[in-house]
C-alpha positions, 0 to 999 in steps of 0.5 A, a space after each residue: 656686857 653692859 654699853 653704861 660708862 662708870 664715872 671711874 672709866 671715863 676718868 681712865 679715858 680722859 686722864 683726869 680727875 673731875 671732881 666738884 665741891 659745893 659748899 653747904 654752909 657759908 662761915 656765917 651760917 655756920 657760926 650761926 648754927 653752931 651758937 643755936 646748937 650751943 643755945 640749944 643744949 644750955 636751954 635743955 641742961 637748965 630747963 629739965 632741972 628747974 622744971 623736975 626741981 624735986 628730984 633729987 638728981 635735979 637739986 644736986 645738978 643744981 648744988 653743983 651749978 651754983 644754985 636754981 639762980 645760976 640755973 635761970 640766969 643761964 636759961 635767960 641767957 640761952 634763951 636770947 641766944 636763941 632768938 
């Protein structure tokens, strides 16, 4: 039998529970992560149709946005969003 103590044998020994929590990502960060991640995707839904534009499913994503216009200023947008 092995002489190595599991963290679960110690915790029956000592009686208590030592658990640590370390945080990753303060509220700004994660705010800040999640307008890149939003920023992102808008980018890529309006960049992939206006760059494939002769595609049909590209003019009918773009009929059902509101137009190529609406498309660019949303890319615009993203696109400082971004920064």
């Amino acid at each position: 039998m092995s002489n190595v103590k599991s963290s679960a044998d110690e915790i029956a020994v000592h009686g208590q529970e030592s658990e640590r929590y370390y945080t990753r990502f303060n509220g700004l960060q994660k705010c800040l992560h999640t307008v890149l991640f939003i920023a992102f995707l808008g980018l890529a839904a309006t960049g992939l149709p206006m760059r494939f534009s002769t595609n049909i499913w590209a003019q009918k994503f773009a009929l059902y946005s509101g137009g190529f216009g609406v498309l660019l200023w949303v890319h615009k947008i993203c696109g400082v969003a971004q920064i």
